[in-house]
C-alpha positions, -999 to 999 in steps of 0.1 A, spaced: 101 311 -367 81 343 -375 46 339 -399 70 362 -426 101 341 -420 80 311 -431 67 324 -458 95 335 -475 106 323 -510 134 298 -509 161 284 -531 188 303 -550 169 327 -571 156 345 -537 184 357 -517 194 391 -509 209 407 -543 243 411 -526 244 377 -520 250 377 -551 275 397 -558 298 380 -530 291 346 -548 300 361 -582 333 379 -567 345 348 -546 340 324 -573 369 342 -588 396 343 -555 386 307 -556 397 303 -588 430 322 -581 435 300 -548 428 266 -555 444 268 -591 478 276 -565 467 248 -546 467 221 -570 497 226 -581 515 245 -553 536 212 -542 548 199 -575 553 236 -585 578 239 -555 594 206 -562 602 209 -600 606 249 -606 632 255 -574 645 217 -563 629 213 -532 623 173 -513 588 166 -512 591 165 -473 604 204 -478 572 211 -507 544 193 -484 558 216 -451 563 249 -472 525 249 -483 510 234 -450 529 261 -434 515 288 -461 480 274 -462 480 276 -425 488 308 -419 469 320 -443 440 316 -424 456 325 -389 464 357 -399 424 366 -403 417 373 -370 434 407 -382 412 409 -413 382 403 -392 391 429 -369 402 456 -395 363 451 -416 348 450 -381 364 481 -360 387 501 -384 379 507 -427 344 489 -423 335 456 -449 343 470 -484 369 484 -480 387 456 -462 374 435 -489 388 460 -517 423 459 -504 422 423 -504 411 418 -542 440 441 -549 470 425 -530 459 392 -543 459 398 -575 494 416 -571 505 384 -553 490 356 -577 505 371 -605 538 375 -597 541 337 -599 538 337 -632 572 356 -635 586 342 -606 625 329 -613 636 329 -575 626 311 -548 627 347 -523 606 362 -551 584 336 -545 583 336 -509 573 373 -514 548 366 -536 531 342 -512 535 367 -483 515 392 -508 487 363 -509 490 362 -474 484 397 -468 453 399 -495 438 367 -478 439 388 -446 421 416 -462 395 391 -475 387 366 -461 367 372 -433 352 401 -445 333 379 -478 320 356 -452 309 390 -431 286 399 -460 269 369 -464 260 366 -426 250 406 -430 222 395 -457 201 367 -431 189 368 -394 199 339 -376 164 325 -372 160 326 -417 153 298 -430 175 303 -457 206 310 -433 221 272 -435 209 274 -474 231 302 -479 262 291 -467 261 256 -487 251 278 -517 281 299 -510 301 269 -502 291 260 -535 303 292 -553 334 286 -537 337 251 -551 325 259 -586 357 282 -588 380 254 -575 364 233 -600 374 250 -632 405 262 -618 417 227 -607 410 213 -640 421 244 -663 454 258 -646 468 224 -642 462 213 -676 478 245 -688 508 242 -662 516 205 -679 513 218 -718 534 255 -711 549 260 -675 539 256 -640 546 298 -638 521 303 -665 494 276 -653 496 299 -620 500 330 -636 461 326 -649 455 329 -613 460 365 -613 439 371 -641 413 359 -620 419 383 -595 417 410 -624 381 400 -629 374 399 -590 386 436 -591 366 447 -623 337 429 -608 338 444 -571 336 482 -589 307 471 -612 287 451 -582 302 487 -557 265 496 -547 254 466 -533 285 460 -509 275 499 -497 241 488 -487 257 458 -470 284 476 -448 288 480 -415 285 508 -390 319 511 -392 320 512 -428 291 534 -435 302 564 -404 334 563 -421 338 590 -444 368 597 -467 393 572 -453 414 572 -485 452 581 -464 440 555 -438 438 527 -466 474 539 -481 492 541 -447 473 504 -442 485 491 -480 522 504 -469 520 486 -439 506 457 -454 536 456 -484 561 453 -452 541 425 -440 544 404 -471 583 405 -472 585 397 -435 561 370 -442 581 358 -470 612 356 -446 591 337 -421 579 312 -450 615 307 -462 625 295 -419 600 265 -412 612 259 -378 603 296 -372 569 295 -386 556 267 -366 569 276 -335 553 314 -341 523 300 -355 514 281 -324 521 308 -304 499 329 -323 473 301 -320 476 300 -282 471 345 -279 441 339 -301 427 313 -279 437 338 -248 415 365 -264 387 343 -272 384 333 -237 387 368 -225 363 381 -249 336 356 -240 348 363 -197 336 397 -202 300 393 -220 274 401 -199 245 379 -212 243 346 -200 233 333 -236 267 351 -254 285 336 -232 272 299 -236 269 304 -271 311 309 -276 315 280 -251 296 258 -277 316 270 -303 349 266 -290 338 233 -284 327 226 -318 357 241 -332 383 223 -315 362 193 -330 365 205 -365 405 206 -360 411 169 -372 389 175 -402 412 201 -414 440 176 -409 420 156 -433 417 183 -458 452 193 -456 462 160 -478 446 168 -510 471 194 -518 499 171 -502 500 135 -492 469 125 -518 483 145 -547 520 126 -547 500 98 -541 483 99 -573 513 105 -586 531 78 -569 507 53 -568 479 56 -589 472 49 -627 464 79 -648 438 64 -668 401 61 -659 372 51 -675 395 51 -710 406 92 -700 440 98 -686 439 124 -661 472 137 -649 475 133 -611 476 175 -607 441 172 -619 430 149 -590 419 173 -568 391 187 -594 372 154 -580 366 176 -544 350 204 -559 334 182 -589 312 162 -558 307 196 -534 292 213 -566 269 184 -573 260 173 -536 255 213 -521 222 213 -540 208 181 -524 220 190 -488 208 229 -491 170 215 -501 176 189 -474 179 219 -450 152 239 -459 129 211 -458 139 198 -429 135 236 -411 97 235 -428 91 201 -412 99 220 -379 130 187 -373 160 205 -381 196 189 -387 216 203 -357 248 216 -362 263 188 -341 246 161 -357 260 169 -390 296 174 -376 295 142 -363 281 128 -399 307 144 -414 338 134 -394 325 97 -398 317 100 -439 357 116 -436 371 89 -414 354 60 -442 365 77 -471 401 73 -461 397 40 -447 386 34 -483 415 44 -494 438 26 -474 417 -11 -479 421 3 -517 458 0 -515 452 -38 -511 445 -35 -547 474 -27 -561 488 -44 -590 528 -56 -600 536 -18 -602 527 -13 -567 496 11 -584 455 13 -574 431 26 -602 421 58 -602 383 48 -596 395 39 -556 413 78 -553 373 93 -566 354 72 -546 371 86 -519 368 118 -529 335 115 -527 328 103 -493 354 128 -485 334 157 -498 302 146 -484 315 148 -454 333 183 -463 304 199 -467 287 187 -432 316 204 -417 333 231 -432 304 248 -449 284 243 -419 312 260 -393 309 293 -414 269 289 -405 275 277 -371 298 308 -355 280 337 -371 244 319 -354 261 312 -320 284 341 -314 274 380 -314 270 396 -343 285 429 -336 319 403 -333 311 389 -368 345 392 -384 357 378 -348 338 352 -355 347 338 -390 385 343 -377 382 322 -354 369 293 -374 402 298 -395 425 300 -369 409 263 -360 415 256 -402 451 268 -400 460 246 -368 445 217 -384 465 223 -421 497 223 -400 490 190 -381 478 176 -415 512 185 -433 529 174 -404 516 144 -408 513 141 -446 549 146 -443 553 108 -426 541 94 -461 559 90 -492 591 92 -501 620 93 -480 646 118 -486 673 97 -465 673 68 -491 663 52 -521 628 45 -521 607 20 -539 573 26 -552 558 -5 -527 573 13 -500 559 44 -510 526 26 -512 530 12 -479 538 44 -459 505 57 -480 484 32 -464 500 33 -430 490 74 -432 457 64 -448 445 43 -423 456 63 -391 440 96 -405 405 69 -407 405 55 -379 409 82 -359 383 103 -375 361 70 -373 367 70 -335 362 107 -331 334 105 -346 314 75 -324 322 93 -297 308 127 -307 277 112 -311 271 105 -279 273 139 -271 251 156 -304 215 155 -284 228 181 -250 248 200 -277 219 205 -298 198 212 -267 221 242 -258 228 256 -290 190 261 -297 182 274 -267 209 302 -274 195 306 -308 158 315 -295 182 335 -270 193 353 -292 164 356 -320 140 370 -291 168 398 -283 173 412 -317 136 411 -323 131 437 -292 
């Protein structure tokens, strides 16, 4: 670490001023997005009629792709329009998209309306986690800091959303309680045009060479208005979607390996090979995430008791308890890192991956001893569902936060939006195994089912999902001291290079 690298300010109040304005900006498509999420499933099964097996499967498919499809995102801010305006057209088609569900009446206007969200994600996504990497060298202390404090952002929005629009969906209408979700992306858009001069310092090459591209961006939107309605017909054929959604997973694991066969530097090269490993690794945690919005939502409202602590707290609301412990514990862990990098005994990346899979792994195994607990009505109190919440997010933010972190240090940076797409693509594979198997819990369409049975299958899921992330994580241990080994020596690789 450099004598000015050291002796830089930390903490929030001293990062890069568009920092910032990213935080301020996503805080708001967070909102929009997980006030969907928390009541995307019950939304599905009480406006338009559909099984809970047919809900849990249309969102794991929607969530899923919505972060396979970056890879196009990543490659439009990186090669084509340049950051901003990538990021511009996504604030716009997601708020198109979000608020048509608040007017939605039938269910192919809906699938349109998540094949808008689709498309705005693509436009997004990437390109907001492109501007935070833009702000830090790789070697900055405050680069790990960052991301958690982002992470935070993120969460903050989820937060208030997950509390607000599902309160507001149970006393008006699950179309209104969405609806709101728009309006957030009204404020992103007001906001992005207010904040425009720091994303203009913070573009690209591409971005800042590219003169007037105003035609480009309206033969891209025209294109990208097609896309949603196919989208929305691939959505409303879940046999379809899966099968081209793992073949889209297997050409974007083609061109990764291509990409990194045709770097020339030794260290580039070993740096996506770590990676790729870590990211196959981070595929059963997003199996574990995937059942908040499905299997541990209907069963809070299967099998868990409303009140809490004298509150009742309708079982929509549940999933305010992730963001609710990321908010409080991204502090902690972000001082944790700095201190750590100051003490010259960093936390590797691996070592926290392998944390967090075995925090993950106990918080569901806590969860499935809890069901032991049930009383006459086959029901756990709600105290068990945020306990293991909170193990749950601990172990969240070891992983997730930290895989935003891990491939913009390890891979180039000139393949930056590469980079955070492929991290998704490992999300999206993981949210359609974790529906997949959310959808082996619960209630079965076929017959009549009792809430013991339902409590039962609950467990059964419960404990399979922690024991297997237990196990995965014992044996990723054993491997965190040679993976550490290589990824720093392709950090001061790399650090020495872009220093020349």
């Amino acid at each position: 670490m450099s004598a000015a690298l050291a002796n830089q300010k930390h903490g929030f109040w001293h990062m890069p001023k568009t920092f910032y304005a990213v935080l301020f900006i996503e805080f708001w498509e967070r909102f929009a997005f997980y006030g969907l999420q928390s009541v995307a499933v019950l939304f599905f099964i009480q406006k338009f009629g559909l099984k809970e097996s047919q809900a849990t499967d249309l969102f794991s498919s929607f969530s899923a792709l919505l972060y396979a499809l970056l890879i196009i995102g990543g490659y439009l801010g990186d090669k084509v329009l340049g950051l901003r305006r990538t990021y511009l057209l996504g604030i716009v088609f997601l708020m198109v998209g979000y608020g048509s569900f608040g007017v939605v009446s039938d269910v192919h206007f809906l699938y349109w309306g998540m094949g808008m969200v689709l498309v705005g994600n693509i436009f997004f996504k990437t390109n907001a986690g492109n501007f935070v990497s833009r702000c830090f060298k790789p070697t900055d202390p405050r680069f790990d800091s960052a991301f958690t404090y982002f992470y935070m952002s993120i969460n903050l929005g989820s937060f208030f959303s997950m509390i607000i629009i599902p309160f507001v969906a149970v006393k008006t209408s699950y179309g209104f309680g969405i609806g709101l979700c728009g309006v957030g992306m009204f404020i992103s858009l007001i906001s992005y045009f207010i904040l425009r001069k720091y994303f203009v310092m913070s573009d690209n090459e591409t971005g800042k060479n590219a003169g007037n591209k105003l035609i480009l961006m309206l033969a891209i939107s025209v294109v990208a208005v097609v896309l949603s309605y196919g989208l929305g017909l691939l959505l409303s054929n879940p046999a379809l979607s899966k099968k081209l959604l793992f073949s889209f997973a297997a050409v974007v694991l083609l061109v990764y390996l291509v990409v990194r066969f045709k770097l020339n530097e030794l260290f580039e090269k070993r740096g996506m090979t770590i990676a790729l490993i870590l990211l196959f690794q981070s595929i059963l945690f997003w199996i574990m995430y995937m059942q908040m919005s499905t299997s541990l939502t209907l069963f809070a409202v299967h099998n868990v008791r409303s009140e809490i602590l004298g509150f009742t707290i309708p079982p929509e609301v549940t999933q305010s308890f992730n963001p609710f412990y990321i908010f409080l514990l991204s502090p902690i862990l972000a001082t944790i890192y700095v201190r750590s990098e100051h003490k010259g005994a960093p936390i590797s990346i691996p070592a926290k991956f392998a944390f967090g899979m075995l925090v993950c792994g106990f918080a569901y195994l806590l969860l499935a001893v809890s069901c032991y607990l049930s009383d006459a009505n086959a029901t756990i109190s709600m105290l068990w569902l945020f306990l293991g919440y909170g193990l749950y997010s601990l172990g969240e933010l070891l992983i997730s936060a930290i895989g935003l972190s891990m491939v913009s240090k390890l891979m180039p940076a000139r393949l930056g939006g590469f980079a955070q797409a492929s991290w998704f693509m490992a999300s999206a594979m993981g949210m359609k195994f974790g529906g997949m198997m959310a959808g082996f819990g619960g209630v079965d369409d076929t017959k009549v089912t009792s809430n013991l049975e339902i409590l039962h299958s609950y467990q059964t899921l419960f404990a399979y999902i922690g024991i297997g992330a237990t196990v995965f994580a014992l044996i990723l241990f054993c491997f965190v001291k040679p993976l550490a080994k290589a990824m720093r020596e392709v950090m001061e690789h790399k650090a020495s290079i872009e220093n020349i």
